[in-house]
N, C-alpha and C positions, 0 to 999 in steps of 0.2 A: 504494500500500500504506500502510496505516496500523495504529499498535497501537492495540488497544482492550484494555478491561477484563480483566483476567485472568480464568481461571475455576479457581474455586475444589474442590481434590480433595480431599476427607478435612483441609478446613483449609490443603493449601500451595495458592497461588498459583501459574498456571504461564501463560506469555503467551504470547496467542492473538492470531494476526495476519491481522486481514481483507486481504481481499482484494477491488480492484471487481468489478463484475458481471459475468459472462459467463467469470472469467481459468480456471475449470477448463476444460481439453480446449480451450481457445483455440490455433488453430494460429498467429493470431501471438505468442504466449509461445512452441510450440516455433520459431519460425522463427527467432528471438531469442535468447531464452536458450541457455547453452552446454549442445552434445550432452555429457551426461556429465561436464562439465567439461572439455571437451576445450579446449584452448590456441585464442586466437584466430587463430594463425597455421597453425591445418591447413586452415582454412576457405576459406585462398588454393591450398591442394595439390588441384592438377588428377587424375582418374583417367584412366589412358593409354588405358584402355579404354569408356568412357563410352559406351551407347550400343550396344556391338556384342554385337550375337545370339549371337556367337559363345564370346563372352565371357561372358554370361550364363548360357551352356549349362554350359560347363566349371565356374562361378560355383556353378550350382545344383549339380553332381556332387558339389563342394567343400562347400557345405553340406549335405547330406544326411549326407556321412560324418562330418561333425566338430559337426556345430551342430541337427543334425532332428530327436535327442534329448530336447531340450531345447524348444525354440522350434514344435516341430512340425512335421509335411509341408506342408503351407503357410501356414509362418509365422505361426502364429495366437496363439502361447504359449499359456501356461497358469496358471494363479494368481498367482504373483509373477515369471512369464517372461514378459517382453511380445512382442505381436505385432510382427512386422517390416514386414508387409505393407502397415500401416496406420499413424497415429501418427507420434511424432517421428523414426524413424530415415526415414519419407521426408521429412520436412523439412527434414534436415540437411545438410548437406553432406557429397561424400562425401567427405574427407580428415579431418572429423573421424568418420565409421564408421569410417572405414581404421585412425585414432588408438586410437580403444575396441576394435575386435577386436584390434590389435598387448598394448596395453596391459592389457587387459582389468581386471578388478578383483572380487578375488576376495571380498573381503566383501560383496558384492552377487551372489555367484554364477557373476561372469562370469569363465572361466582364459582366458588369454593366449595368444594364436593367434601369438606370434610366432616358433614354430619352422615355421609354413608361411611356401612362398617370396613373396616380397612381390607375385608376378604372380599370387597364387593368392587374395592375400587382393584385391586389386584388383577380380580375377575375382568373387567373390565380394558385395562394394559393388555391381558390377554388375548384378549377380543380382538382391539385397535392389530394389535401385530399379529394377527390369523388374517384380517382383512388379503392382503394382496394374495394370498392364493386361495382367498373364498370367490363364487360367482358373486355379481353383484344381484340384491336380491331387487324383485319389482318394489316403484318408488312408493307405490303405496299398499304393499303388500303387511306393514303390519301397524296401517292404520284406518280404522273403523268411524265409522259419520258419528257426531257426537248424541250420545244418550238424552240430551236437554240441553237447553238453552242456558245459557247464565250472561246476561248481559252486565258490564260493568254498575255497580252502585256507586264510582269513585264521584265526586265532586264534577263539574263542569270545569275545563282548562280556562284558565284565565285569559282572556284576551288580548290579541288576535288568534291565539294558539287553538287548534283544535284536536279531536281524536276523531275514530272510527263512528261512533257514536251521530256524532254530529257532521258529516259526509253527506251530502244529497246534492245531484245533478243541476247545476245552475248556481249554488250559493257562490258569493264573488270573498275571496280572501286577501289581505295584504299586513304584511309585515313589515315593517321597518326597522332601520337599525338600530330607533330611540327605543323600541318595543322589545329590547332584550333584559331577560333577568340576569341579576348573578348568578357564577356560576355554582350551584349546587351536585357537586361528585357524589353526594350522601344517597341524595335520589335516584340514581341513574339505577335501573331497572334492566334483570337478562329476561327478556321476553318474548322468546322466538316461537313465531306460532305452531301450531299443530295445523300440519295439513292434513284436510277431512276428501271426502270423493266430495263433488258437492250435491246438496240437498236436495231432494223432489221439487222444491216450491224456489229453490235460488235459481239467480239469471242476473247478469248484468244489467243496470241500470243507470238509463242515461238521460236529458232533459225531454223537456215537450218538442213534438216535431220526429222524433227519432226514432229507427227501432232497431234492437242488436240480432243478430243472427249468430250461429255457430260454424263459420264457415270449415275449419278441420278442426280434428281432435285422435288422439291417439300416440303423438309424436313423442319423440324423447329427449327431454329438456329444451325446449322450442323457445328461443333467445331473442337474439336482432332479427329485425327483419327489417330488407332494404327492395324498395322496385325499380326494375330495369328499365332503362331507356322504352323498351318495346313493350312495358306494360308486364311483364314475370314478374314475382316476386320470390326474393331468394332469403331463406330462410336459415339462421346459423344454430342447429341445434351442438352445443358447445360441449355437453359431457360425452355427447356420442359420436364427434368431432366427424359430425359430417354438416355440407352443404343441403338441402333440397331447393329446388324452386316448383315453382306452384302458377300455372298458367290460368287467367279466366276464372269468371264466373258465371257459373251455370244459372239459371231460369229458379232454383232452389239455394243458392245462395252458396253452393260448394266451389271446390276447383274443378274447371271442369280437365286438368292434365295435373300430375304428378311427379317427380324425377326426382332422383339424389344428384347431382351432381357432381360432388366430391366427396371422400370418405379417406380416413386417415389423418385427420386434422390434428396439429395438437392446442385443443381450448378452443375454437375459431370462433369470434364475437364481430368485431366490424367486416361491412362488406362494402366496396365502393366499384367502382367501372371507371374507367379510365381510358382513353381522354373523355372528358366531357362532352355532350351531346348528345346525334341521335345513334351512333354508329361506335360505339365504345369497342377497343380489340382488347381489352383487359379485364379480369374480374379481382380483384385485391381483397384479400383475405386476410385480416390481424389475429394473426396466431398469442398464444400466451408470450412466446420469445421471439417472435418475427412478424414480419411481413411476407407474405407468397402473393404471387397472381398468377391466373390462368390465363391462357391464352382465350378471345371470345368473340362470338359474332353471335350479332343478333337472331334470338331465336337458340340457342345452344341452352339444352339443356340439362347438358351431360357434359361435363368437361374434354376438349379435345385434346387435351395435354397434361402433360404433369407438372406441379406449380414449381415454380421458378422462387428462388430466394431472390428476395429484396434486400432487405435491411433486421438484423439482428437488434431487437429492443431487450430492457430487463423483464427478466422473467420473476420465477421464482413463487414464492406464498404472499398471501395477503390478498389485495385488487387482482383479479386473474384478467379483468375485463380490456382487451384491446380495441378500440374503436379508430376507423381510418378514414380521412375525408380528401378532398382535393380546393384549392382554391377554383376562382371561378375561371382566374386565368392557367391553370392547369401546372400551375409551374411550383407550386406548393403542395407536399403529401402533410397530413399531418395525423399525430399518432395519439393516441390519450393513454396515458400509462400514470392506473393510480399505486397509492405511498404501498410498501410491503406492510406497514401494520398502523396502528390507531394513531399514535402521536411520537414516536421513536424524533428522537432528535437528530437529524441528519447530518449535523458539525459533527454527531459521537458515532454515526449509523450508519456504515461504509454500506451496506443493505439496500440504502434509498438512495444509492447514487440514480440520477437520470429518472428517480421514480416520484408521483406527487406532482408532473409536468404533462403540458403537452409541448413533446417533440418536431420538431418539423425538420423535412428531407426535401431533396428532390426527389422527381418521381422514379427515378430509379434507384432510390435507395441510398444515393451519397449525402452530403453537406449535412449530417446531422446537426441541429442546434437545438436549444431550450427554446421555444415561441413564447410560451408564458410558465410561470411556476408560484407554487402555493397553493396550488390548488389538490387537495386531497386525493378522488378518486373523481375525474371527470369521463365516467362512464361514456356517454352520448355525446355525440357530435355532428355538428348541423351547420351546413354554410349559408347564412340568408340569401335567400335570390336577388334581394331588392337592395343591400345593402354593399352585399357579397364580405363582410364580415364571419367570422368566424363565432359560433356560438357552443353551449355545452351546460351539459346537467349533473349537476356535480353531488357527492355523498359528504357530507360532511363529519366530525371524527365524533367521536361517541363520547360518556363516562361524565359529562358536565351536569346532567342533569336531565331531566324529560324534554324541555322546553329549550335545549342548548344544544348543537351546536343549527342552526337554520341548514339544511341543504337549499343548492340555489342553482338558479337557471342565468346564464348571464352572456352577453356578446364578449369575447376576450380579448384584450389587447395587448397587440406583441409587446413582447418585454415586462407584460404587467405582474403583478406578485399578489398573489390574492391570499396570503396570511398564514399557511401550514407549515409548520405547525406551531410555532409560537404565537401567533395571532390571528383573529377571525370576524369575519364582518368588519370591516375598518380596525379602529384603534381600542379592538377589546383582547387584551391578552391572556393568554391558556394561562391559569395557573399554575399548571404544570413547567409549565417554561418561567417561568416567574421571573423579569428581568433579563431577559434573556433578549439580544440586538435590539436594544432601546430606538438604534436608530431608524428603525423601519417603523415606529409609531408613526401614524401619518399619511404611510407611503401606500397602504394595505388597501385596496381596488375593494369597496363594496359593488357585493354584484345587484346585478338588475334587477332580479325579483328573490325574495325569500320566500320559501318553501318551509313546510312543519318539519321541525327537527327530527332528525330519522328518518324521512319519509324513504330513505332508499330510492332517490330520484334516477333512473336509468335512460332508456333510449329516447329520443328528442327528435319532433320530424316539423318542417313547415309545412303547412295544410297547401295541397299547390292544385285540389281538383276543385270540380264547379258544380257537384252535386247538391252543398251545404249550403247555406242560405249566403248571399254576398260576403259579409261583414263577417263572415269564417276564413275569408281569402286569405292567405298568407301567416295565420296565427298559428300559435307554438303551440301542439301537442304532447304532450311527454308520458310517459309511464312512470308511475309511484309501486315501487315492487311491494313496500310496506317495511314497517320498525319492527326491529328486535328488543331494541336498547331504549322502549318506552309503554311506559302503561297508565292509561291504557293507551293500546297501539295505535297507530297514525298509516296512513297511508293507502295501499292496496287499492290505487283507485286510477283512474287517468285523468289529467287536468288537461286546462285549456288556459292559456296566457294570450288575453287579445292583442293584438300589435296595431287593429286600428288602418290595415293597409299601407302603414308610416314605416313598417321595417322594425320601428323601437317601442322595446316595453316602457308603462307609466311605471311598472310595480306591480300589479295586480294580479290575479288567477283565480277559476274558477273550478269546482268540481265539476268534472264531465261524465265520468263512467266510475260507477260505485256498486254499492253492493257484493264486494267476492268475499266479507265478514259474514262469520257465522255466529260467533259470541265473544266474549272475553275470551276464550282459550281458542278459539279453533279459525279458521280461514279457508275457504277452497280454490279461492283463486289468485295468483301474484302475478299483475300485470308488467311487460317487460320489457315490448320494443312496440312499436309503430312505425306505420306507413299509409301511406293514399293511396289505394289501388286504382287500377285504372279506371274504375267507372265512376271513382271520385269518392267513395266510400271510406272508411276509416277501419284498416285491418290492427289486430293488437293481439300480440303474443301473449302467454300467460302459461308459466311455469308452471304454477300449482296445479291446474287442469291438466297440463298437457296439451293445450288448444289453442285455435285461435279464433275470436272475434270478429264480428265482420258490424258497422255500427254504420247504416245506411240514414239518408233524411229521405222521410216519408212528408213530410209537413201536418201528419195526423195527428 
């Protein structure tokens, strides 16, 4: 490791520490380095159970009810929840897993397993490290639609803040940055919901004028979705690390053609076409550690080629989500690559070199630079047609409290610094970094619109068909996958951010698509990615289903 050059944000200096070749996603750095910080002395703690089937059986029981939530049906995570499956925690030893599940560490999301009996969490370590040579099992194979209803009794969130609760199609929200609390770490909540099938009687719900359809379902973890010049739509189902695309829409509201496209991915989350227009010969795929694209002609529904390396980005745990966009003038790629973990300080965190940014190349993959930085995990990315700026739907860090930290939706400006991790929203500092670059108070880019903290803001589209009433033209839709790190939970819903046909937000947003809450504990659907298909309608992926959406204007 070596320091080089600082790089320069808005005038401060902030040091950037390379790193040699290959050190992202290097299993000898996890085999090495301390799990979690875990003592060097757990690493001699034997598990009494190592090894036995039997063990791993009762293992897995014990996760499902306490850890499945979170982490997944098998163990795959999810945005800032890492996989167990795969990655350092099989590297590790297990007495230091036994150490972090006793210990846990709630500013990073993870609560303290140490009121199970010590043979349970053993049982459990067991489990985590059978995972890589067990099948993976179906994602909802052991869980059941909820017994009864239990809707929150907790108080109304103070305002502007809201929950699930209070979620209905058309209500208009806005936050500002005089409208933050202190930060409360005391409160911060692990509350990752329980995915149910969903209900006989549930259905997404959207304003007057509208009506939603199901246009597929079945798919395996069904992510981003992006439409092609010619009207496809191409779908990134990211754990099964394949492509599909998905042609038309039938008289019933289906697809009326099917295809995988590509298969073999690893992670694959953004999808763009390249060059711009109507005749794109590329399809660009953001891998977890790269860039690839396909060779393409319009109409290709099956890859003619094998993908081509572009450009090598950080890999590794934490934000797995790669998203790739192009300027208008074609001569800018740009890459979103979020932090490896909640708030890791990046002066001491050789981890988060290059992570926490969005990157920018050219299009073949050279002139790597910083575009903008600070920015936690900017999931989504979206180029305005009108302005041809660059925009993005950002997750903000967790552990401050329910109503702390805002996720936000905002146009970015190069070179801008948007607060991660020692400050957020303008001039509000993590207490965690307590005095930490004084000199960047000031300097800290609030963004365009706030969003309910936690919301798990992800894929971001501009509305660009003419099926929706005028004054839809152009405005931001995005997908709220929904909170872990709050209760009660926030999100799970699709918004609508007017732009007014001006290109710029005032602040404001509105619930659009709601309903995928079941109760306090349960949820059946996590909205993900968006698109405008071609007939002008509004498609939206959804994890927890396995489906997708299809939200047409009827004007009934």
């Amino acid at each position: 490791m070596k320091i080089v050059r600082p790089f320069t944000i808005l005038g401060a200096p902030l040091t950037v520490i390379a790193l040699s070749a290959g050190a992202f996603g290097s299993s000898l750095q996890a085999q090495t380095a301390p799990f979690h910080k875990a003592p060097a002395s757990t690493q001699q703690d034997t598990n009494p159970y190592a090894g036995q089937v039997a063990a791993a059986t009762v293992g897995r029981a014990v996760y499902e009810q306490k850890c499945l939530a979170c982490h997944g049906a098998n163990a795959q995570g999810a945005g800032n929840i890492p996989a167990l499956r795969v990655g350092p925690t099989q590297a590790a030893p297990d007495g230091s897993i036994f150490w972090y599940i006793t210990q846990g560490d709630l500013g990073n999301g993870m609560p303290s397993a140490s009121s199970l009996p010590e043979q349970q969490r053993w049982q459990v370590v067991t489990y985590l490290k059978s995972l890589p040579n067990a099948a993976p099992q179906p994602s909802k194979a052991v869980i059941a639609a909820p017994a009864a209803t239990s809707i929150s009794t907790a108080p109304p969130p103070p305002a502007p803040f809201t929950d699930y609760r209070y979620e209905k199609p058309g209500l208009s929200r806005w936050i500002k940055a005089s409208d933050l609390p202190e930060p409360a770490p005391a409160t911060s909540s692990s509350n990752g919901p329980r995915v149910v099938p969903r209900p006989a009687n549930a259905w997404p719900q959207a304003p007057k004028g509208f009506a939603v359809g199901l246009y597929a379902e079945g798919l395996h973890n069904p992510r981003l979705i992006r439409t092609a010049p010619n009207g496809d739509m191409f779908l990134a189902e990211t754990e099964a690390g394949n492509i599909k695309v998905f042609r038309g829409i039938t008289k019933d509201g289906k697809p009326e053609k099917v295809e995988t496209f590509a298969t073999g991915l690893n992670g694959p989350f953004g999808i763009t076409f390249y060059p711009l227009g109507p005749n794109p010969q590329w399809v660009y795929v953001g891998n977890l550690n790269s860039v690839v694209r396909f060779p393409y002609h319009n109409g290709d529904m099956v890859a003619t080629g094998k993908p081509q390396h572009i450009a090598d980005i950080p890999g590794g745990t934490g934000h797995t989500t790669r998203d790739v966009q192009f300027s208008l003038d074609g001569k800018i790629m740009f890459v979103s690559v979020g932090s490896r973990s909640n708030v890791d300080d990046p002066d001491t965190t050789p981890e988060e070199k290059n992570r926490a940014n969005i990157l920018a190349f050219n299009p073949d993959g050279t002139g790597m630079h910083i575009y903008a930085a600070g920015i936690r995990n900017p999931v989504g990315l979206a180029v305005n047609p009108i302005t041809g700026e660059l925009w993005c739907s950002v997750n903000e860090r967790d552990g401050l409290g329910n109503n702390l930290v805002p996720d936000y939706i905002t146009h970015v400006q190069p070179g801008g610094f948007y607060g991660w991790p020692w400050w957020y929203t303008g001039s509000h500092q993590d207490p965690r970094h307590l005095g930490k670059h004084p000199e960047l108070k000031g300097k800290v880019i609030v963004p365009d619109v706030l969003l309910q903290p936690h919301n798990a803001s992800l894929q971001m589209t501009f509305y660009s068909g003419n099926q929706f009433p005028a004054e839809y033209k152009g405005d931001i839709f995005a997908a709220e996958h929904g909170s872990w790190n709050r209760n009660p939970r926030a999100g799970y819903e699709v918004i609508r951010i007017p732009l007014h046909q001006t290109g710029h937000a005032a602040g404001g947003y509105e619930d659009f698509l709601t309903g995928f809450v079941v109760d306090d504990a349960s949820v059946w659907g996590r909205p993900v990615g968006v698109t405008t298909a071609p007939d002008g309608s509004l498609l939206v992926t959804d994890d927890g289903s396995e489906s997708i959406w299809r939200v047409s204007y009827t004007g009934k």
